[in-house]
C-alpha beads as a LAMMPS data file, in Angstrom:
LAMMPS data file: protein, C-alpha beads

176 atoms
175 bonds

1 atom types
1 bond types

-500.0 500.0 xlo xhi
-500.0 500.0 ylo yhi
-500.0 500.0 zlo zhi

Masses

1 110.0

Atoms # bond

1 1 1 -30.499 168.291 -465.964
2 1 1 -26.951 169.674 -466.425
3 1 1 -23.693 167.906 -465.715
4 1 1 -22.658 168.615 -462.567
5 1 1 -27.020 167.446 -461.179
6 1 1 -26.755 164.184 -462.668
7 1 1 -23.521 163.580 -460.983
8 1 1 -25.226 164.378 -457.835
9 1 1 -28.483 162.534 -458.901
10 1 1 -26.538 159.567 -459.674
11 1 1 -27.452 156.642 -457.026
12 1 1 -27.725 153.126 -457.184
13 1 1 -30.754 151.610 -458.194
14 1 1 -31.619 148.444 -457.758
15 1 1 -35.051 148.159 -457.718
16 1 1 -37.369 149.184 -461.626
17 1 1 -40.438 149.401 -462.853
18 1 1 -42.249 147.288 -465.306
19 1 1 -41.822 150.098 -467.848
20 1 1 -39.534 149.360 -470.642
21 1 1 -35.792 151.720 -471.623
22 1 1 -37.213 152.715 -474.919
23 1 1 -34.865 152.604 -477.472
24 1 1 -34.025 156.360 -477.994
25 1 1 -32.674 155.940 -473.933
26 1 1 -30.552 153.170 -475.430
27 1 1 -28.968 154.171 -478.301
28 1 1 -27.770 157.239 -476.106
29 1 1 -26.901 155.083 -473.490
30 1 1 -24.609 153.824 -476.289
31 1 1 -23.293 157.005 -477.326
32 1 1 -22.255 158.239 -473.758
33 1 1 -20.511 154.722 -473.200
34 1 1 -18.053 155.220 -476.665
35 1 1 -17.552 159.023 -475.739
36 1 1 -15.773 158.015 -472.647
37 1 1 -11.928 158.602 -472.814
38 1 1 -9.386 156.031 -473.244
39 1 1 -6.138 156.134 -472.524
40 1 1 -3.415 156.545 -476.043
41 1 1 -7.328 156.473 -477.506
42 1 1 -7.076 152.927 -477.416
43 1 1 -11.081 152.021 -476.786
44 1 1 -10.192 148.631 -475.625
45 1 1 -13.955 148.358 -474.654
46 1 1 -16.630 146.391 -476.629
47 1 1 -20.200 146.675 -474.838
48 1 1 -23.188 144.087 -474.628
49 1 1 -26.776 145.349 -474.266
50 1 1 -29.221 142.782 -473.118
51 1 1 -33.164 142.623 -472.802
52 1 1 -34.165 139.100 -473.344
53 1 1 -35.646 138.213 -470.357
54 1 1 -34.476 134.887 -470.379
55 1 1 -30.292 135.890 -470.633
56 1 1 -30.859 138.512 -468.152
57 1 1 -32.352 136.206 -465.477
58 1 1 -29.372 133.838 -466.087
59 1 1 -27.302 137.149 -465.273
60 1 1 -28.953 137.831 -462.030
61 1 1 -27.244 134.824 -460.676
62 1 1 -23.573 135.487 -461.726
63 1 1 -22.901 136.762 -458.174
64 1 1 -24.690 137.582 -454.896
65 1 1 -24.954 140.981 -455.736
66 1 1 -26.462 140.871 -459.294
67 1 1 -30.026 139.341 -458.362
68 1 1 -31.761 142.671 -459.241
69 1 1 -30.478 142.011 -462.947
70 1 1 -33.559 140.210 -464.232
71 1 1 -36.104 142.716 -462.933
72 1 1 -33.873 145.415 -464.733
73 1 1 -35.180 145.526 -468.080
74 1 1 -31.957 146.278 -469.753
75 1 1 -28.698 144.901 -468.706
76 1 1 -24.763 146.018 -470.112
77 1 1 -22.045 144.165 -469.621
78 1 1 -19.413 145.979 -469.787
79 1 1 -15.958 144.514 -471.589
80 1 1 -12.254 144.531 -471.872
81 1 1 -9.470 143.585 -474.091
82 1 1 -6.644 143.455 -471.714
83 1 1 -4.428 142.410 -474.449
84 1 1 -5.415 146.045 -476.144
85 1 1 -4.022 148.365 -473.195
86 1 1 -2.668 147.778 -469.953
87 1 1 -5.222 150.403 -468.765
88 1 1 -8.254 148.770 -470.043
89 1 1 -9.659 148.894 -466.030
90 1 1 -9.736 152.621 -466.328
91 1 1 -11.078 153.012 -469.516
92 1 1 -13.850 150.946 -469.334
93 1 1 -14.546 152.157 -465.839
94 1 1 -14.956 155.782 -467.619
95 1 1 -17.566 154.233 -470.023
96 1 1 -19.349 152.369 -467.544
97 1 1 -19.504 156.038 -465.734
98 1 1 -20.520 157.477 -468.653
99 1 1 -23.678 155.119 -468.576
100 1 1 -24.503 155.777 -464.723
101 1 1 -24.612 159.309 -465.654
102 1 1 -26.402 159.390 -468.665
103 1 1 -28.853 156.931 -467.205
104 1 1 -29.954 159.503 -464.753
105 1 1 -29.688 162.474 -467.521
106 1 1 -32.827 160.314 -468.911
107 1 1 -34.586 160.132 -465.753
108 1 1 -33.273 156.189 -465.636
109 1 1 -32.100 153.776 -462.466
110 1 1 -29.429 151.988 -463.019
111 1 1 -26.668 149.687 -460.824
112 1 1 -22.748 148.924 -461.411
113 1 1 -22.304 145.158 -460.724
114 1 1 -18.693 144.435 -460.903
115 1 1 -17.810 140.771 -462.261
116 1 1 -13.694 141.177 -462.762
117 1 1 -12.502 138.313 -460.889
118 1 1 -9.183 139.196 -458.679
119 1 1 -7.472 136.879 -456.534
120 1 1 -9.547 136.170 -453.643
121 1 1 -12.741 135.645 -456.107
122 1 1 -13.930 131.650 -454.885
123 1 1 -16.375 131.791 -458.257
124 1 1 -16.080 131.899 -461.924
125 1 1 -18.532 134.358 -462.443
126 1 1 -16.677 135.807 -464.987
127 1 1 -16.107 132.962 -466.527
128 1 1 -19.874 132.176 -466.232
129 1 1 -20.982 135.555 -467.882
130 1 1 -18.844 135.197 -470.797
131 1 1 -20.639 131.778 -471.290
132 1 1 -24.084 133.419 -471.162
133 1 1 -23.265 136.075 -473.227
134 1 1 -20.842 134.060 -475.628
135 1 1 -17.760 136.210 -474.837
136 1 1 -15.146 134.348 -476.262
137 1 1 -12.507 133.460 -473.019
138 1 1 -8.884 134.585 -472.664
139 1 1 -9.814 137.591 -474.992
140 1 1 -12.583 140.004 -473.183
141 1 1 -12.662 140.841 -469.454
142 1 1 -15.649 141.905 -468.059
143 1 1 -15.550 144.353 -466.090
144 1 1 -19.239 145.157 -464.739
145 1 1 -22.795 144.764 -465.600
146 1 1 -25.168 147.484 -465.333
147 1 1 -28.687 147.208 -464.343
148 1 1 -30.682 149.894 -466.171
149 1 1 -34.363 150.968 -465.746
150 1 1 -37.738 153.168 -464.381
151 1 1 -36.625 153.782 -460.641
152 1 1 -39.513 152.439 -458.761
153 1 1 -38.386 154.670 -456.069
154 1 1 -36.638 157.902 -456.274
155 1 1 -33.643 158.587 -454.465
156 1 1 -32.487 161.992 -453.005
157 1 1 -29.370 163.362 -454.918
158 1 1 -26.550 164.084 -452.534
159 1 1 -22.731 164.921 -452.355
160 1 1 -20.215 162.490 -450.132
161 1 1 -18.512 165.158 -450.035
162 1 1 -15.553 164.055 -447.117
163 1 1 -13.291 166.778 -446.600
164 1 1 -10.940 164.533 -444.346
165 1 1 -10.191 163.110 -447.719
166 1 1 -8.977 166.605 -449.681
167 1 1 -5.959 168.477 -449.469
168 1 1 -4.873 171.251 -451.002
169 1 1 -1.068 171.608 -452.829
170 1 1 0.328 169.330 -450.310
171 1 1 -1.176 166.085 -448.978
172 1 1 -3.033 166.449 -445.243
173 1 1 -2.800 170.199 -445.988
174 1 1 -6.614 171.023 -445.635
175 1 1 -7.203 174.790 -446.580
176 1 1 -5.928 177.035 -448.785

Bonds

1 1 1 2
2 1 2 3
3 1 3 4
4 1 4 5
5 1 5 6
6 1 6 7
7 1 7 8
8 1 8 9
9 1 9 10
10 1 10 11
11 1 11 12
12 1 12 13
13 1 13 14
14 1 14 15
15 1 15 16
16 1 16 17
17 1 17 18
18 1 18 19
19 1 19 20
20 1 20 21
21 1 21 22
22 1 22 23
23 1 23 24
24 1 24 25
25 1 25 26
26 1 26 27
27 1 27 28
28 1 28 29
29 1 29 30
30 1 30 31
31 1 31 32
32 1 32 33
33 1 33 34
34 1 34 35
35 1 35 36
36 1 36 37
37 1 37 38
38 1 38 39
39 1 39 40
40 1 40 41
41 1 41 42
42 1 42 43
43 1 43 44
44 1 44 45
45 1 45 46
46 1 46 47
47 1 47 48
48 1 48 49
49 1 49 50
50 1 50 51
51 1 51 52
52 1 52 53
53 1 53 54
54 1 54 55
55 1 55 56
56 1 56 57
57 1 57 58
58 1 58 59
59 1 59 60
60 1 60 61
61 1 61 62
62 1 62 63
63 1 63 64
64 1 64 65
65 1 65 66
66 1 66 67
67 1 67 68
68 1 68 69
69 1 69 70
70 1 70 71
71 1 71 72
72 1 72 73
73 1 73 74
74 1 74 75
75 1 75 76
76 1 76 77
77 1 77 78
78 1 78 79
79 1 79 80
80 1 80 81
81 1 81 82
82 1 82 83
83 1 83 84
84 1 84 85
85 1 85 86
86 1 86 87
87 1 87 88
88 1 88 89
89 1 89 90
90 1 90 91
91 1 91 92
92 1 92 93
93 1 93 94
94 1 94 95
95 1 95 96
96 1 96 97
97 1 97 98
98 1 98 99
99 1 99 100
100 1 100 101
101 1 101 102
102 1 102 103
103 1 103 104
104 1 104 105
105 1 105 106
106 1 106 107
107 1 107 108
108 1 108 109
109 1 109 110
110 1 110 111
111 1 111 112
112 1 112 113
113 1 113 114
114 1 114 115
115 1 115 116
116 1 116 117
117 1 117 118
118 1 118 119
119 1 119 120
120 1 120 121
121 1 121 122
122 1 122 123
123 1 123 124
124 1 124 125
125 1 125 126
126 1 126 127
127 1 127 128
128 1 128 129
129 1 129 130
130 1 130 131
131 1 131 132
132 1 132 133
133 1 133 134
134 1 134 135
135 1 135 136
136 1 136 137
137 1 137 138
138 1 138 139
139 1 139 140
140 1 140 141
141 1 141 142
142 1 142 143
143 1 143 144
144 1 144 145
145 1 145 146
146 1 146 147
147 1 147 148
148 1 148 149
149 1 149 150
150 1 150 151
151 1 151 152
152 1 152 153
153 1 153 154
154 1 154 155
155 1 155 156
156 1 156 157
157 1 157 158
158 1 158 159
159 1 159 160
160 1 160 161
161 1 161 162
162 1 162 163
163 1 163 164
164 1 164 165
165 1 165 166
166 1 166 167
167 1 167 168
168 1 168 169
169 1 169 170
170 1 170 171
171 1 171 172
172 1 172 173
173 1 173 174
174 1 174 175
175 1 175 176
């Protein structure tokens, strides 16, 4: 599958298979997440990759979008050091993109959960995934965790293409 397929392949999935991410799939799940770019080249990223069952059920309950995290059978959080890089957002939103895509490259399903808290966040669950996974606090944000594994169903690839949304030289200029 070449570059520009998996970006089109590239859906949420939320629902796996038993089957196992062997762990060929997750060491270059690993690779595509450090060859992401980073602002200055800072890397202010540091990346946790979870199977035990019992952590990633505990993860599935961070939020009320993250219950699909225990049947995934590997989870990532993904982390910043906000200290590092006033950009740390961006380039840790590149690795986690990196992931998506690679996931699919491998014929994988995964899911961005995001978990950085803003101001109208009512729940720690940031707070609460850096005490599952033993983040220490004040010094790593995270910024998502991504549910990766087997699709059990396969979803069409597609483009959102919305051209009410593009301009060209000039905004609200829509041709050439």
């Amino acid at each position: 599958m070449d570059t520009f397929d998996a970006l089109l392949a590239r859906r949420s999935i939320r629902r796996y298979t038993r089957e196992d991410v062997s762990p060929e799939a997750e060491q270059k799940l690993i690779e595509a997440a450090f060859a992401a770019p980073s602002g200055n080249n800072a890397r202010p990223w540091h990346f946790v990759f979870v199977r035990n069952r019992e952590t990633r059920a505990q993860l599935a309950t961070m939020h009320e979008w993250t219950g699909m995290l225990d049947k995934a059978p590997l989870v990532v959080a993904v982390l910043g050091n906000a200290d590092d890089n006033p950009w740390w957002i961006e380039d840790c939103a590149a690795a986690a993109e990196n992931i998506l895509v690679e996931a699919t490259a491998l014929g994988l399903g995964a899911v961005w959960c995001g978990m950085r808290e803003d101001a109208t966040e009512a729940v720690g669950c940031e707070a609460a995934c850096c005490m599952v996974l033993g983040i220490p606090v004040g010094k790593w944000r995270v910024l998502a965790l991504i549910g990766v594994g087997h699709p059990a169903a396969h979803k069409q690839p597609r483009t959102q293409l919305q051209p009410g949304k593009l301009s060209f030289e000039r905004f609200g200029k829509r041709s050439r």
